[in-house]
N, C-alpha and C positions, 0 to 999 in steps of 0.2 A: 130434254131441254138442251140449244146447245149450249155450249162450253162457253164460247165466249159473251154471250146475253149473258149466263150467272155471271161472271166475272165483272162484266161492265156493271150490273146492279150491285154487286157489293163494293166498288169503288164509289157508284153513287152515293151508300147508304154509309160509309165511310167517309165523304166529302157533306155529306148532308148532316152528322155528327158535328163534324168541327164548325162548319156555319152557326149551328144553333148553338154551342156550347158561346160561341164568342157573342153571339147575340146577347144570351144570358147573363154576359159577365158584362156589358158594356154600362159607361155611369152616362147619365144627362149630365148636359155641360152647362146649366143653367147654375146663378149662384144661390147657394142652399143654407139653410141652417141644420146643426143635430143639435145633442148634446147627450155625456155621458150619465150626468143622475139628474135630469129637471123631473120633478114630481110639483103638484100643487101643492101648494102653501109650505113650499120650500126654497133654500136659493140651488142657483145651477150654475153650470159653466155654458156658455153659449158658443159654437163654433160655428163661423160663416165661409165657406169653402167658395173660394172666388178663383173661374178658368178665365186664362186670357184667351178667346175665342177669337182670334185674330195669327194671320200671316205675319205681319212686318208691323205689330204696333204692339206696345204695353200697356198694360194697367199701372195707373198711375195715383189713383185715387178711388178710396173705397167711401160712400156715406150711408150708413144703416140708421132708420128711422124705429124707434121705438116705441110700442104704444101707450098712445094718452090714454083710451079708456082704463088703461090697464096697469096703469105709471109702477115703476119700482123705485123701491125705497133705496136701494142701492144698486149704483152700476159701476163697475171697474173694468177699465180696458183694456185688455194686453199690449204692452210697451214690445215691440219690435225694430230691433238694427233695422235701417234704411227707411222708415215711418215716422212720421210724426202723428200724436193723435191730437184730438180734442173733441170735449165732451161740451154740447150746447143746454144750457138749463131753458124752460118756458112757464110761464105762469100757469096754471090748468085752468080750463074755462069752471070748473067748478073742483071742492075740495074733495080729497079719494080719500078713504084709509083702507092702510095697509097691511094688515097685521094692530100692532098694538100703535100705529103712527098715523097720523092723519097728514095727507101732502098737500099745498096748496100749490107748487112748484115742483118741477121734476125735468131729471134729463132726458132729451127727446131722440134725440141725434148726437152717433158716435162717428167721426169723421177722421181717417187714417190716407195722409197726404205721405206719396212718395218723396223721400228727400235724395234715392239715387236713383236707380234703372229701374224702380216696380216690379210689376210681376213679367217676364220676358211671355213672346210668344207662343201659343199653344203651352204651356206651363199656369202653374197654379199654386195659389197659396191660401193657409188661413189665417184669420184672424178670431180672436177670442175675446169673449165677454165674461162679466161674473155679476150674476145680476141675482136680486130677489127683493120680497117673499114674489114668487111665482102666484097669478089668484088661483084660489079654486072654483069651480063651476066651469071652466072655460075648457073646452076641448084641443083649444090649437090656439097660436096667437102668430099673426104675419109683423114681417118686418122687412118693410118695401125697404129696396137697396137701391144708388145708385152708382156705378161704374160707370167712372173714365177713362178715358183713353188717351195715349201718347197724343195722338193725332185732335183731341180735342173731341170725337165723340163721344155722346153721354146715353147709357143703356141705361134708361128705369126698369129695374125691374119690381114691379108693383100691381099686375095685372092679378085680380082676386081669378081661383080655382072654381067653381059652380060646377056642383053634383049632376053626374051622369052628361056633363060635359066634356069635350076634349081640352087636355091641357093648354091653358095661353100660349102664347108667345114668348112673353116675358112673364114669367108668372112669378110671384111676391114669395120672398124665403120664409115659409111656413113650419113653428114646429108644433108638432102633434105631443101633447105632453101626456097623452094612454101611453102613444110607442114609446115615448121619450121614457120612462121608465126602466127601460129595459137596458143595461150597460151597451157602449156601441161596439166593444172587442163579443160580448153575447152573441150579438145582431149579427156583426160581419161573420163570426162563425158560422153560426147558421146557415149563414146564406150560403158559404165556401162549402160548406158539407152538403147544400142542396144542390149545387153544381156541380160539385165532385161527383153526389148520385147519378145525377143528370150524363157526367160525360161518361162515364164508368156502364150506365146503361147503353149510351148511345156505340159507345164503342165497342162493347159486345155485339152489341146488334151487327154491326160492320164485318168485327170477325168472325161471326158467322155465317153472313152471308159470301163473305170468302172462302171460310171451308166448305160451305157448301157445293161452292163453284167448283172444287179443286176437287172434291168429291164426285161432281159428276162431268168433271172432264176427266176422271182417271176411269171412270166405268167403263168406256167404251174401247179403253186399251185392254184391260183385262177381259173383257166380251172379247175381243178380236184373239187375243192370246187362247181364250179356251179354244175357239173353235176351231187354230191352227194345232192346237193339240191332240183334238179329238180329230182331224183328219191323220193326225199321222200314224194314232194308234190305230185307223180303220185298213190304212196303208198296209 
């Protein structure tokens, strides 16, 4: 095989390592919800992680919609420098209970107006909630967002997800409260130690395929050496 084929496929296999690993690690830039301990028919902290997906404009306004089927008895918004919030109440079209409370009004929409610079370009910030009782039966609960812009435009994101389909466009910040169980310092572990595997594997693979190269670009020098040897003992 020659020398330099092996060589150029373990540089490939080396270059094709650090592509995937970065693939691996890369986040969607859409605005998202998690949260550290939401379980049903508990309260949780809610975080909504909002990217300013723009060159030369800012977020300047955040509004997250809450659900009415699913009203909470209590919502509290995180107070942040450079924000102002406010919290909108609505009558329910019909009365919920919640735990041991019955609501016939509830907050719907949490609304954090920038009072300086917003979130700057390609940069990101979160905002937090503290919300409960959480229902139970319910597997996931969305909460369509709107984002605005310096420039005055307005990004819904509010497009429902539909199974064995590809993700929307704008697709509505959905949290899954099975995953949501799971702390999120857990989660990102996990996931850091499965990409750790990931490059750890990939990159052996790489130097490998490099020793290998180097191993049979050295063959053909020691083949040449024996055989200047054994002439001169024939000599």
């Amino acid at each position: 095989m020659p020398k330099r084929f092996v060589l150029r496929a373990g540089a490939i296999v080396a270059a094709s390592a650090l592509v995937l690993v970065g693939a691996a690690t890369s986040a969607s830039a859409h605005v998202t919800v998690s949260s550290p301990d939401a379980k049903p028919g508990g309260y949780a902290k809610l975080v909504f992680r909002v990217p300013t997906e723009s060159d030369n404009t800012s977020t300047t306004k955040l509004v997250v919609s809450l659900p009415k089927d699913h009203p909470f008895a209590h919502v509290g918004a995180q107070v942040k420098d450079g924000w102002k919030v406010e919290k909108k109440t609505e009558k329910l079209p019909a009365a919920v209970k919640v735990g041991d409370v019955t609501l016939t009004q509830a907050i719907t929409t949490i609304t954090w107006t920038a009072t300086a610079g917003g979130i700057p370009p390609n940069d990101f910030d979160e905002f937090a909630l503290s919300v409960g009782k959480l229902p139970e039966g319910v597997d996931a609960l969305s909460f369509p967002a709107d984002q605005t812009y310096s420039d005055g435009e307005v990004v819904k994101w509010a497009d429902v997800a539909k199974d064995g389909a590809d993700e929307p466009e704008h697709p509505a910040p959905t949290l899954k409260l099975a995953a949501a169980i799971t702390p999120v310092a857990a989660t990102t572990s996990e996931t850091k130690d499965s990409t750790d595997s990931l490059a750890r594997w990939l990159g052996g693979a790489g130097l490998l395929a490099g020793l290998l190269g180097l191993a049979f670009g050295l063959r053909p020098r020691k083949a040449a050496a024996g055989t200047a040897d054994s002439g001169k003992a024939q000599s």
